[in-house]
LOVO-849553 format. One record per residue (C-alpha): x, y, z. Coordinates in Angstrom, 2 decimals. Layout:
residues N
((X,Y,Z))
...
//
This chain:
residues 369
((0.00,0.00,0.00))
((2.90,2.17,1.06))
((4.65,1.50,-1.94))
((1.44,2.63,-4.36))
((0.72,6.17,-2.62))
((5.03,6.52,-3.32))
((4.64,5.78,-6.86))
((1.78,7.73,-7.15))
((3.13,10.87,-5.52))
((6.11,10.54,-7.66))
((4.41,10.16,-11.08))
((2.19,13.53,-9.81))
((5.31,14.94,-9.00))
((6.88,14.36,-12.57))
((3.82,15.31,-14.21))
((4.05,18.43,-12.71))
((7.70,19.53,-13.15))
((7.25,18.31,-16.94))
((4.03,20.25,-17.35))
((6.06,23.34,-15.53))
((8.55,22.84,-18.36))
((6.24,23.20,-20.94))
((4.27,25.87,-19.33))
((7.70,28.08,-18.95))
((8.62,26.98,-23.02))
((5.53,28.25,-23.98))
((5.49,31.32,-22.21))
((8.79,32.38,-23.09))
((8.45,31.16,-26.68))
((5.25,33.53,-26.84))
((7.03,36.36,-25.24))
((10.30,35.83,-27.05))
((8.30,35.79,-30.56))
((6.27,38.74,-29.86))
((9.70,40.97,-29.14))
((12.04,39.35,-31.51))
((15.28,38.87,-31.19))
((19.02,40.69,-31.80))
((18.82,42.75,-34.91))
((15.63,40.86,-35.89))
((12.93,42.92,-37.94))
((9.47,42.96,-36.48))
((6.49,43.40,-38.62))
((4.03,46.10,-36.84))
((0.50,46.67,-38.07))
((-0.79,49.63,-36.40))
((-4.72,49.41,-37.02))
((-6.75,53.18,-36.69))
((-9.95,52.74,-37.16))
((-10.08,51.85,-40.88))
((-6.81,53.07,-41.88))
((-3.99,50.30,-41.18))
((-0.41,51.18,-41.68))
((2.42,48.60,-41.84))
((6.33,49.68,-40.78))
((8.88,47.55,-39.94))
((11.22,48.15,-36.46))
((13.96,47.27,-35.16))
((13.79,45.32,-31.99))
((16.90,45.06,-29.15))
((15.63,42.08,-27.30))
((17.82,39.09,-27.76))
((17.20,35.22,-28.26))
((17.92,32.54,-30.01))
((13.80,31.69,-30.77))
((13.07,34.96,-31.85))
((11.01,35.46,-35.20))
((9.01,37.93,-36.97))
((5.62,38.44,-35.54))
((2.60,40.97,-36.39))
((0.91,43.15,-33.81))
((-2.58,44.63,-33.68))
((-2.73,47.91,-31.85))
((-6.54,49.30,-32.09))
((-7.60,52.84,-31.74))
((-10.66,54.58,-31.36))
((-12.52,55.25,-34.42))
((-12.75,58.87,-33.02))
((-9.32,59.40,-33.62))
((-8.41,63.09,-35.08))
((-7.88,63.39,-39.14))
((-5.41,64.61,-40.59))
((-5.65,68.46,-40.91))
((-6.16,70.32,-44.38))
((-3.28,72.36,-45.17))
((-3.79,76.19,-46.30))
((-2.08,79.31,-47.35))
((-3.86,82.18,-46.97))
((-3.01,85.53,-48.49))
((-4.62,88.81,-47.42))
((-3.70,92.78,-47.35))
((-2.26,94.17,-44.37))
((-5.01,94.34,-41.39))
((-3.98,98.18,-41.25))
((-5.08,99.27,-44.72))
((-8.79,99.57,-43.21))
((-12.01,98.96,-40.87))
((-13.00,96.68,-43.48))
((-9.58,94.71,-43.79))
((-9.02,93.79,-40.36))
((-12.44,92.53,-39.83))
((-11.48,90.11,-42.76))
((-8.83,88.70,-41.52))
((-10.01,88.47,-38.05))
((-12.56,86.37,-39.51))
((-10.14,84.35,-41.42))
((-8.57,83.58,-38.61))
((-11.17,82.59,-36.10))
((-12.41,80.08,-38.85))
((-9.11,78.48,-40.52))
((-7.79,76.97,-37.39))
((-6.83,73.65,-35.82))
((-10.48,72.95,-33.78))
((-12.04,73.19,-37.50))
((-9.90,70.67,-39.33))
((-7.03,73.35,-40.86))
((-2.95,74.16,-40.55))
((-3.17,77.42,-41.78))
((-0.25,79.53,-42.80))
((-1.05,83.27,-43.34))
((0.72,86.16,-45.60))
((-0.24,89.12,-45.36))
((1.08,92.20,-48.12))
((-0.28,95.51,-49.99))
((2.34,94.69,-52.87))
((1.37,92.45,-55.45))
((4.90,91.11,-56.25))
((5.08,90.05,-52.59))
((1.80,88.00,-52.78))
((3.06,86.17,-55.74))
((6.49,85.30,-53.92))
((4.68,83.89,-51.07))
((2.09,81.71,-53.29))
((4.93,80.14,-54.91))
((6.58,79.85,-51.49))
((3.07,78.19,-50.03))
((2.68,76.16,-53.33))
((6.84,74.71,-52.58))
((4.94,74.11,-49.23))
((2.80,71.45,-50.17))
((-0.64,73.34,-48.92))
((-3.75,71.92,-50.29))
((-5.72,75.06,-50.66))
((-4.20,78.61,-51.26))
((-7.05,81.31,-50.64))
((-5.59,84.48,-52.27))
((-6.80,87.82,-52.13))
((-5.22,90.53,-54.48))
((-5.98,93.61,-56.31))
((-3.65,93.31,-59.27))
((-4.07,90.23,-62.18))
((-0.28,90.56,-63.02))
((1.71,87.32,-62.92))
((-1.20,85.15,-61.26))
((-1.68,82.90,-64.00))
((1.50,81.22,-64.29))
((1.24,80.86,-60.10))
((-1.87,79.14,-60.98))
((-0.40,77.04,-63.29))
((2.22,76.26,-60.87))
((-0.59,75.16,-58.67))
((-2.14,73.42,-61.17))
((0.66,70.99,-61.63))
((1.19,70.53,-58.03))
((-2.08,69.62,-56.81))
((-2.99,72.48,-55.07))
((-6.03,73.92,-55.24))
((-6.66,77.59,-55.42))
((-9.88,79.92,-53.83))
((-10.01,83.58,-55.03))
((-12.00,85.71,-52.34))
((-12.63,89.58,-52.20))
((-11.26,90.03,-55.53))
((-12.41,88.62,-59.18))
((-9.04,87.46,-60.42))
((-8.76,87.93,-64.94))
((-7.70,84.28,-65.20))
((-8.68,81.25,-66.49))
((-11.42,80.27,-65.37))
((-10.12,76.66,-65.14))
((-7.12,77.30,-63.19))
((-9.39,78.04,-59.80))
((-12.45,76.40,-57.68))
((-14.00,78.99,-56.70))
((-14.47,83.12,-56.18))
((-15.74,84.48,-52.75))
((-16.80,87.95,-53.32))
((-19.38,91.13,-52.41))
((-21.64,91.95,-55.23))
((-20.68,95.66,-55.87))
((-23.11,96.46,-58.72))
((-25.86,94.82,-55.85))
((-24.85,97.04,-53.28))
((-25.22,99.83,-55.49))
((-29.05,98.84,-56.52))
((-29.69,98.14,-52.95))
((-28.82,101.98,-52.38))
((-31.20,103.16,-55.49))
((-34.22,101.05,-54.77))
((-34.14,102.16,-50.94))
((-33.90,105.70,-52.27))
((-36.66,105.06,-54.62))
((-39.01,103.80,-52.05))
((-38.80,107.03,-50.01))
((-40.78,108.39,-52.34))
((-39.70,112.40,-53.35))
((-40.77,114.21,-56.02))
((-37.59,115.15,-57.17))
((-33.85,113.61,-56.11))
((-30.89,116.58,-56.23))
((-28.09,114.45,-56.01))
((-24.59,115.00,-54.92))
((-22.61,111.84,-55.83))
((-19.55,111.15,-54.22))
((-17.55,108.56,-56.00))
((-14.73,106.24,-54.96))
((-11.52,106.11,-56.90))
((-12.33,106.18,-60.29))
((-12.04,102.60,-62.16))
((-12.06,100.53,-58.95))
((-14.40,97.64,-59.31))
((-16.35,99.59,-55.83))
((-16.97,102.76,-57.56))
((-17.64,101.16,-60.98))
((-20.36,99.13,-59.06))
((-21.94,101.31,-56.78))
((-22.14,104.33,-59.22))
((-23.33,101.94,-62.09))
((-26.94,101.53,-60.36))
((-27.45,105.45,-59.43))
((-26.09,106.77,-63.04))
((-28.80,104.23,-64.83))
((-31.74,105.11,-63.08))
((-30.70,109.11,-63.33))
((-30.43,108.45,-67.30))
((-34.06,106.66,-67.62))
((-36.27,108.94,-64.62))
((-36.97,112.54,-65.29))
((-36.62,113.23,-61.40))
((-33.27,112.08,-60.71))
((-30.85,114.78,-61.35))
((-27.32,114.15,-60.34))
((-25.91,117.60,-59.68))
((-22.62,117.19,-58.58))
((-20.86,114.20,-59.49))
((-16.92,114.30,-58.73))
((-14.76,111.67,-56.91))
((-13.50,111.40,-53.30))
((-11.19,109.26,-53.51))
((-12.39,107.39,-50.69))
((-11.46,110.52,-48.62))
((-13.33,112.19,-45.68))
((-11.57,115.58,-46.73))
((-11.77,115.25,-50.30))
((-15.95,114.59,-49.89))
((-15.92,117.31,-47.04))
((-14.23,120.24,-49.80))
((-17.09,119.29,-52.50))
((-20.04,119.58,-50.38))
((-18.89,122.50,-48.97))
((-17.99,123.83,-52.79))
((-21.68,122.83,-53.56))
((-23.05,124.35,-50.50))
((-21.31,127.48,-51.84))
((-22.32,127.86,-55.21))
((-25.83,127.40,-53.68))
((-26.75,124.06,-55.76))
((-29.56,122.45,-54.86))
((-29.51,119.26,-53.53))
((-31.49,116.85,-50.81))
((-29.42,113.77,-51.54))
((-26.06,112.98,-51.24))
((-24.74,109.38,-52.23))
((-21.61,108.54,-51.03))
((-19.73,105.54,-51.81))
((-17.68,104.73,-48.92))
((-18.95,105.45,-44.92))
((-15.62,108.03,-44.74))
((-17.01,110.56,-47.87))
((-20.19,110.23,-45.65))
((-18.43,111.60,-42.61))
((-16.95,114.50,-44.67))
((-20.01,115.01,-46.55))
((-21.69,115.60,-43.26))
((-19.14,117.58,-41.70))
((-19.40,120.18,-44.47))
((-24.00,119.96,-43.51))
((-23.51,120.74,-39.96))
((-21.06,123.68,-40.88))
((-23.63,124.98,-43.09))
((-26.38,124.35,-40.68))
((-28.16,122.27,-43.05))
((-29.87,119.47,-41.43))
((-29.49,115.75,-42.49))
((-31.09,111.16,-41.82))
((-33.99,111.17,-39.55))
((-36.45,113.67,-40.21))
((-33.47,116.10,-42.33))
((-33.51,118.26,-45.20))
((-30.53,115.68,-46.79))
((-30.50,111.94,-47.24))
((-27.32,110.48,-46.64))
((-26.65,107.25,-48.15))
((-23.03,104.91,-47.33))
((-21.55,102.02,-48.32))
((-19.50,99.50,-45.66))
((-21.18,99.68,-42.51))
((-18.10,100.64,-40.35))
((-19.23,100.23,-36.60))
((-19.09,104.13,-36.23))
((-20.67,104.55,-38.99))
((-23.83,102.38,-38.12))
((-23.83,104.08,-34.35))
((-24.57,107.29,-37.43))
((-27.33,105.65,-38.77))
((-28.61,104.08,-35.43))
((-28.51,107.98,-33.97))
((-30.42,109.30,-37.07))
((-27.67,111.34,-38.38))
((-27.49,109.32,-41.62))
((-30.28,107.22,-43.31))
((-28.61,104.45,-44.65))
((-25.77,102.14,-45.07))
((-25.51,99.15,-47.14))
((-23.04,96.23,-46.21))
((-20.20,95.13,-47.86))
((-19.31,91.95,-45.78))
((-15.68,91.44,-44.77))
((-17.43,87.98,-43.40))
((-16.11,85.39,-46.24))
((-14.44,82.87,-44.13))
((-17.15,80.51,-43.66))
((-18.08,80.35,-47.45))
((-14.69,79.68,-47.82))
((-14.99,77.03,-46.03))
((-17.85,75.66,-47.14))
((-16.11,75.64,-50.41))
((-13.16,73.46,-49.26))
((-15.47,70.57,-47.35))
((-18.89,70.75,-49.75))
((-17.54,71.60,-52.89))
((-19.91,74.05,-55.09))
((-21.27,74.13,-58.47))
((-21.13,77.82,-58.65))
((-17.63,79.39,-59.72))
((-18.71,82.88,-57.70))
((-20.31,82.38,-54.45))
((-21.54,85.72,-53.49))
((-22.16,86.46,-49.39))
((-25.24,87.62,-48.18))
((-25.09,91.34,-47.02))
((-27.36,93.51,-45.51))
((-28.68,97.26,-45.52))
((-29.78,99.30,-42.57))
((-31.81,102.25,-42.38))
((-32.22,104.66,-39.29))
((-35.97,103.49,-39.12))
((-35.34,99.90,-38.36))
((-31.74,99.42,-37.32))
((-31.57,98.09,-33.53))
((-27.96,97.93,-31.33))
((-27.74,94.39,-32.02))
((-27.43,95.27,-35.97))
((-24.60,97.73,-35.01))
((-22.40,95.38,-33.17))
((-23.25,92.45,-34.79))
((-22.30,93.99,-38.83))
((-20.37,96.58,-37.63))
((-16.74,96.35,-38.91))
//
């Protein structure tokens, strides 16, 4: 009996030690093969979400056993993507009201929290803008968004782009390219503007419109557009007489020393249609001097184009009547450009016009540039 419960004990015990072996084989042989060994390459499949990329490392565990393995790593699916790359050229935030409320609002909406690596320029010289779209284009951005006054040398940058993949969005300007070479243009509708102005004015009903019209510089696609409207409808109604007609040159003083010359020389007017909000403010100046009274209730109608902030507090206050938006606020087209597509090649912004009879405080901060 004795004798059985020894051999028994000592087969248990064997089976033990043996299975201990095999145990201690197998674990090593599993941990061995999953590091490799001395200079051995390991395969590595990382796995995110449902993009798997395969790279091959070198390992500095050492063993005899060791041999190629693959692991899976998984990731959330809600793992960031990959971040659209884009140049962005603009005119210096200085040059206006209207220009650094533009590219404020590029900036708030090209960042990292909405998918981009933007990479921003900013110049008032043409030849500068082109250096730093070739520079951006070297760069490997995906979109360039360019903003520029001049057409000189931009089609052979868009060529360049072309070639290289990159994509190219025209905003605040309409470039005189090939239509082919771009996606898209993000711009105001000047000649809009303008016929927003001259069916407001038309709806006040006068008998008779004496007109002072104070242009912007002469040939710019603003003036062209907002004096295109007001010299029609003077040509085809009897009762719209344009008096004075002379430019401003965007220029508080410049408006301020022809209403005053008018104001003189006794004209008669009980209009004055100004094509930027700074003519307005000289226009005005050059009223109160005279005592003439002017907006709400007035002997003159002003009318403005931009909607500076100060210059809807005016209009808010009843000093002038109106003032009809051009919208610095292109960013989020933009970008609805760059994730939708479009099927139009100009996508034109809504913008607004206020009047002193309807405008409220939250119009003046929310539109005013």
């Amino acid at each position: 009996m004795k004798k059985k419960i020894v051999t028994i004990v000592i087969i248990a015990t064997a089976v033990l030690l043996v299975a201990g072996g095999l145990i201690g084989l197998f674990v090593s042989g599993i941990l061995e093969g999953l590091f490799g060994g001395s200079g051995e390459k390991v395969d590595i499949k990382v796995r995110h979400g449902r993009n798997e990329k395969e790279e091959a490392v070198e390992t500095e565990y050492t063993s005899d056993r060791a041999r190629p393995t693959t692991v899976y790593i998984e990731s959330d699916e809600s793992e960031v993507e990959e971040l659209v790359k884009v140049g962005i050229i603009n005119s210096d935030p200085n040059e206006s009201g209207y220009r650094t409320a533009n590219v404020n609002d590029m900036t708030s909406v090209f960042t990292a929290e909405n998918g981009y690596d933007a990479v921003m320029f900013y110049s008032l010289k043409n030849d500068e803008k082109l250096s730093a779209a070739n520079k951006l284009i070297e760069d490997g951005v995906d979109y360039l968004l360019v903003q520029t006054i001049e057409n000189d040398g931009w089609e052979e940058v868009l060529e360049i782009a072309s070639e290289k993949g990159v994509k190219v969005i025209f905003y605040d300007c309409y470039p005189d390219v090939d239509e082919g070479l771009y996606e898209a243009v993000v711009v105001s509708d000047i000649e809009k503007q303008g016929e927003t102005a001259v069916e407001w004015l038309e709806d006040q009903g006068l008998e008779e419109y004496n007109i002072i019209h104070l242009q912007g510089i002469l040939g710019s696609s603003a003036q062209t557009g907002r004096s295109l409207p007001l010299d029609n409808k003077a040509e085809t109604e009897s009762n719209w007489n344009i008096v004075v007609e002379e430019t401003g040159e965007w220029s508080a003083e410049k408006a301020y020393d022809i209403v005053k010359a008018a104001i003189g020389s006794q004209t008669d007017f009980n209009v004055i249609y100004c094509e930027n909000d700074d003519m307005a403010k000289g226009a005005v100046q050059a009223l109160d001097e005279a005592g003439i009274t002017h907006g709400a209730g007035g002997d003159v109608i002003i009318v403005s184009f931009d909607c500076n902030k100060w210059a809807l507090e005016e209009v808010y206050n009843g000093n002038w009547n109106l003032d009809v938006q051009c919208s610095p606020f292109q960013a989020s087209y933009i970008d609805d450009v760059i994730k939708n597509g479009t099927n139009e090649k100009v996508v034109i912004p809504e913008e607004k016009a206020f009047d002193c009879d309807t405008i409220t405080l939250n119009d003046v901060t929310t539109y005013g540039i």
